[in-house]
N, C-alpha and C positions, 0 to 999 in steps of 0.2 A: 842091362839097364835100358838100351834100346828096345830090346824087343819088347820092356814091359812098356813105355810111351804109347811105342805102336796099338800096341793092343789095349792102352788106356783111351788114343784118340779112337780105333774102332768102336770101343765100345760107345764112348760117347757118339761118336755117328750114327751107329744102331738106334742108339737110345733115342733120337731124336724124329727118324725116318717115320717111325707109325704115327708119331705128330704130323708131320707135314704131309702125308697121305689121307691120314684121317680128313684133315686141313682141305686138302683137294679134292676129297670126296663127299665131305660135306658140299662146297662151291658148286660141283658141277650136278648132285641132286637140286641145291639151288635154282640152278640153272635149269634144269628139266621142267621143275615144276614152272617154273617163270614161262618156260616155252608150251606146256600145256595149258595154263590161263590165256595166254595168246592165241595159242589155237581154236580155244574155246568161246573168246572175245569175237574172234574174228569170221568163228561160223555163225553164234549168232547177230551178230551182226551182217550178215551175208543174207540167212537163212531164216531169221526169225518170220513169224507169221505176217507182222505189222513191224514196219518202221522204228526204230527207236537211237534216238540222238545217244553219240558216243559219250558225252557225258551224264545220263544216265544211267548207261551200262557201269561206266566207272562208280559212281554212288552207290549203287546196287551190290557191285562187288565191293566195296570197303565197306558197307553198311551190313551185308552180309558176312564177310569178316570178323569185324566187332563185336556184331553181336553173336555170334556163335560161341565165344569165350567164354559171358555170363550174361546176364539178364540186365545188365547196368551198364556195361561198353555197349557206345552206338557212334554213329557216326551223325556230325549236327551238318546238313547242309546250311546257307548263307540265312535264311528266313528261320531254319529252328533253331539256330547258333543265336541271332539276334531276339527270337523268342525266350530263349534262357537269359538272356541279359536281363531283358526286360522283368523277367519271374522274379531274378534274386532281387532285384529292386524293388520289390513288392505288389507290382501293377502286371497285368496281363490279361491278355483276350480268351476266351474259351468257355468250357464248361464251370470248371469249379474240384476240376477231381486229380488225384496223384493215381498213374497207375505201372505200372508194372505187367510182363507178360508170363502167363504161366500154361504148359500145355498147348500152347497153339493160344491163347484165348487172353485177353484184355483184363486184367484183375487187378478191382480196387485197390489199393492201399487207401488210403482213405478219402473220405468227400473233403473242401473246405467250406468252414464253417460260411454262412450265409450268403453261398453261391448258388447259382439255379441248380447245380448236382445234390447239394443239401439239401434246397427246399422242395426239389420232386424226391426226397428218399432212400437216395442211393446211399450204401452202406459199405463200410469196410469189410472186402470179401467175397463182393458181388465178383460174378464174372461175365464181363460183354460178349457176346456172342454174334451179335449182328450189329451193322450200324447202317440206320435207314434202309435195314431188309439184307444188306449184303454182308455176306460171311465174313466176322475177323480172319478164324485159318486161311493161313497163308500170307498172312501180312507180317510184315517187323512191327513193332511199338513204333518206331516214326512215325510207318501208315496213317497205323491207325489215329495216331492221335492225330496228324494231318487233317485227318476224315470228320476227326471231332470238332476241331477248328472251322471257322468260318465266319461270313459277318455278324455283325451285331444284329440282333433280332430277328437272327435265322433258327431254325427249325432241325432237329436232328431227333430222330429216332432210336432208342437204344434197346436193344433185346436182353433181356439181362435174367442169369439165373443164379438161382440164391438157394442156399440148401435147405432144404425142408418146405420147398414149394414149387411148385413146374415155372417154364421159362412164360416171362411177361414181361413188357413192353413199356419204355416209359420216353413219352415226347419231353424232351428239354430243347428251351429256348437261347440260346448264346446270350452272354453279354459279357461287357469289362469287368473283369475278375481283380477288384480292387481288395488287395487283403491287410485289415489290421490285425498283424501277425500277432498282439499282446493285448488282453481286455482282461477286464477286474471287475470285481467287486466286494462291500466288504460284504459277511455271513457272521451275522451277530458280532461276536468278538475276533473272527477269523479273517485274513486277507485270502481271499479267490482269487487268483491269477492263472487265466488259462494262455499258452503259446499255442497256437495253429500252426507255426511253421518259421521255420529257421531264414529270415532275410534280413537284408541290410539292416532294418530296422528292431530286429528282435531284442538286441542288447538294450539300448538307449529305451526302447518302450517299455523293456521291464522293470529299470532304474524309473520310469516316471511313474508305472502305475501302483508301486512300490510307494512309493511320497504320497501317493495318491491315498493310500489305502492309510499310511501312516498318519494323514489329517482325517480323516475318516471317523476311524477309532481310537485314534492318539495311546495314552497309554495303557489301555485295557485292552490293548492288541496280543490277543495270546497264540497264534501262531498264524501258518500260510500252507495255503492247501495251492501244489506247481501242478496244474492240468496240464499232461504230453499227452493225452488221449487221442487217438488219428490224428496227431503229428507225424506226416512222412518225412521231416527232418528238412536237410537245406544244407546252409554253410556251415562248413566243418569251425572257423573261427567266431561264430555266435553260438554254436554247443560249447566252446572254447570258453566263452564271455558267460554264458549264464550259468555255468558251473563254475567259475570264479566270484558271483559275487556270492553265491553261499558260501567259501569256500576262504578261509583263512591260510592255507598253505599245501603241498604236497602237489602229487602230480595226480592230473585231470584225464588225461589221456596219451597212448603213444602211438605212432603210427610204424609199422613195418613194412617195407617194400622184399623185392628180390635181392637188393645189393643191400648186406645189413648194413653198411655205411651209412645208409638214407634215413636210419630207424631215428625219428625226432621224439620230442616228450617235449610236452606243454605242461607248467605249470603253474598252480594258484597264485596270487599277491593278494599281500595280508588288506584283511577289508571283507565284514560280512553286511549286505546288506538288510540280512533280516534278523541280522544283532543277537544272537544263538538263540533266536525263537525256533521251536519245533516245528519242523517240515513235513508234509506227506504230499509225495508226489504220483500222481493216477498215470498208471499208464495201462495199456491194452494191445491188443493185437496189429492196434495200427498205427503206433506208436515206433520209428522204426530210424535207424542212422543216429543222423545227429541227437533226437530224440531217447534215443539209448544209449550215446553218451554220457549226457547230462543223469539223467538218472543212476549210470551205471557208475560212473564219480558221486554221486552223493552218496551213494550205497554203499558204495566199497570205503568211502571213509565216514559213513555212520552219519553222516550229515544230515539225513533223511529217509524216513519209515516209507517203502517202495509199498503200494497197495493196486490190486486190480488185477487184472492177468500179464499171459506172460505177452513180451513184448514181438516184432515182426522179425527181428531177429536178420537183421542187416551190418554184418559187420566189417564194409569194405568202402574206401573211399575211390573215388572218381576224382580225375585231374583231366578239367577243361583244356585242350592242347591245340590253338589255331594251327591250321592248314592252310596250304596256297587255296585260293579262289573264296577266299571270307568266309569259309565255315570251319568245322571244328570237332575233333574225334573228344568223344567222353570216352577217356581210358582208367580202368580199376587200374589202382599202381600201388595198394596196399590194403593192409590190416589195419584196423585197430583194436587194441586192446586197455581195457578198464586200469585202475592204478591197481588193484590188485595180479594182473595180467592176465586175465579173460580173453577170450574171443568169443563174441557173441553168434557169431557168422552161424545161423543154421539154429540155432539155440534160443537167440533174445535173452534177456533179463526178465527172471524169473521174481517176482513181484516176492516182498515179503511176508505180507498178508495176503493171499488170495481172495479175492473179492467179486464174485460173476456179477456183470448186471443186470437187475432184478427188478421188478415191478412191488413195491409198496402199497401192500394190502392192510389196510387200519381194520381190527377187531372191534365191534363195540360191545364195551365191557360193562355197562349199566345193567342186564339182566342177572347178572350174579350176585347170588349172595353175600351178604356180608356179616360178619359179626354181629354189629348192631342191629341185624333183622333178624336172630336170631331169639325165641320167645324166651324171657328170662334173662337176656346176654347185663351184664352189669353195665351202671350208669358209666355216663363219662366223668371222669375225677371233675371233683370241682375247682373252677377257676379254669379250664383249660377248654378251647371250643369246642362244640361237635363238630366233626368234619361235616362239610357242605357234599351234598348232590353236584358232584362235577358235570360238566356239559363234554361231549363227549370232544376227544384233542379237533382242538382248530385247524384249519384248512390255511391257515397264515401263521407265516412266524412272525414272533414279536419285535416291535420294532419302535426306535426312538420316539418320544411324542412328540407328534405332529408329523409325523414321518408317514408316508401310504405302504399300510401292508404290503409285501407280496406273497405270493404264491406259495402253498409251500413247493419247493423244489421235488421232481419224483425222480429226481436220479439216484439209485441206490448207492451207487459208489460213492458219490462224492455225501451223500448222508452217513455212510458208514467213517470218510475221511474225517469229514466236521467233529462226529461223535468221538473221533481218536483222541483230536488235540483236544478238545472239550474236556475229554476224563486224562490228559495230562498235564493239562492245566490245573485241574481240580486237586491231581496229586501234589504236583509242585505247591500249590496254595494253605493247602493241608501242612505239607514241610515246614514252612515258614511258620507258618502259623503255631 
């Protein structure tokens, strides 16, 4: 009986030894590596060509760090820690543009609407090449958008190439980048609501331009066309908010970390704000995070007909984390995945209807024959008119009287969205009827 103890406690000692070695051998590579960053800190800091203050080097290397993980961890020193503040509040200094870095190189995710990036051009996809003559390669995303930044009424040069045409050059002028994240309007019987972008204020403007659109057209409001078209997304709890209020119940989103303890699910409360009117939500290539949640919860519970292309295909969140000296690592700390359980990550949300956008070429159909120019064709019944000589379609959609034309719209997509809920309205009405 003793001798089996003994050789019950050996084993347990055994069993425990490649733990506690692994244990110390882990630590003291630790340890090596810590002592070759130091060695390496401290030549160039000895050796470098020019000068450079120790807390530089430190930024550099956490910033280099970060970012080598994914394309979304970076590291916020104190001015672009307080420059995010400022963005999710809705107000900020710059260009006008969301990007992201691919290859060495600067790349759109999308312009914002009616910012100087919009109004010179600049396109979801674009990729920066130079700024003001000098090479992105080699720079982090901080850099560069650093580079981008600057006073109001300053001058920045952008070299920008775009596929299916050689690299050209576009002067943008800085200004305050004031964004109303939510704008509307109605489209005959339809609510148009487009989002730009996920901030403080995207919930609450939605809920207003929603009332808005509902004194509009009051009760011949037959559905709501959700523009996330180069939406680069934003806050994780306003894709939270606008897929609750179409959304009567079920889960909206989850998120997954490393420790599955952490994995949360958000979900809907009852309350739809657009009263189970038919939904089509536009999205596209630059339509990307928060954006593709919202969508990707409509979709997965049937809430809304997805049209357009497939989305940018972001499916990782960022947790703003202060550091000592008032800045701030943005660290990826999860997934998320759709109520269906999706991960978009690499993929996007693949549109339900595919819809490229396209340029609107009207035919004029007056030179064609018709029946009634036909020699002999029989009279028209009597009692019943002849058809008129139509004039060829109007360049204006029609509009209440007293109301000023506009335009017709040449967006293809969102002319093919109109035209959805139009013909199912038309079917619902047919029903009843």
């Amino acid at each position: 009986m003793r001798r089996f103890k003994i050789a019950a406690i050996l084993a347990v000692v055994i069993s425990f030894v490649p733990m506690g070695i692994s244990a110390q051998e882990s630590r003291s590579e630790t340890y090596r590596q810590l002592k070759l960053f130091g060695d390496v800190f401290e030549r160039v800091r000895a050796d470098y060509v020019e000068e450079v203050s120790d807390q530089k080097l430190i930024e550099l290397a956490i910033q280099g760090m970060l970012s080598s993980l994914d394309p979304h961890s970076s590291y916020l020193n104190a001015d672009s820690f307080r420059d995010m503040r400022v963005q999710t509040k809705g107000e900020f200094g710059g260009l006008g543009i969301e990007v992201t870095m691919e290859n060495g190189l600067v790349k759109v995710v999308s312009p914002i609407d009616d910012t100087p990036a919009f109004r010179a051009g600049i396109e979801a996809g674009d990729l920066i090449t130079h700024l003001d003559a000098k090479p992105v390669q080699g720079l982090s995303l901080n850099e560069a958008v650093d580079m981008m930044r600057g006073p109001i009424s300053s001058t920045i040069k952008l070299t920008i190439r775009r596929e299916g045409r050689d690299a050209f050059d576009v002067s943008i002028t800085r200004d305050v980048i004031k964004i109303t994240s939510v704008r509307g309007r109605p489209e005959d019987k339809v609510a148009y609501v487009r989002i730009t972008t996920f901030n403080e204020q995207t919930a609450p403007g939605l809920e207003a331009q929603l009332k808005k659109r509902n004194a509009d057209i009051g009760d011949e409001l037959t559905g709501i066309v959700l523009d996330l078209r180069n939406n680069p997304g934003g806050l994780l709890d306003q894709a939270i908010a606008v897929s609750d209020a179409f959304l009567e119940q079920g889960e909206i989103v989850s998120t997954r970390g490393r420790d599955p303890d952490d994995a949360q699910r958000y979900n809907a409360r009852a309350g739809d704000l657009a009263k189970g009117l038919p939904i089509v939500v536009l999205i596209n290539g630059g339509s990307a995070s928060a954006s593709e949640i919202v969508a990707g919860a409509l979709q997965d519970h049937r809430r809304a007909i997805i049209m357009g292309t497939t989305s940018f295909g972001k499916g990782s969140v960022q947790t703003i984390i202060p550091v000592s000296g008032s800045g701030a690592m943005r660290l990826t700390t999860a997934r998320y995945y759709t109520p269906s359980g999706r991960s978009i990550q690499g993929t996007g949300i693949t549109p339900d209807i595919k819809v490229e956008q396209a340029k609107i070429e009207e035919i004029d159909a007056r030179a064609r024959t018709k029946e009634s120019d036909l020699r002999g064709a029989l009279d028209v019944p009597q009692g019943q008119a002849a058809p008129s000589q139509a004039a060829p379609p109007s360049e204006t959609t029609p509009q209440a009287e007293g109301e000023t034309p506009r335009a017709r719209p040449q967006d293809y997509q969102l002319a093919r969205a109109l035209d959805l809920l139009r013909g199912l309205a038309l079917v619902r009405e047919r029903a009843v009827n």
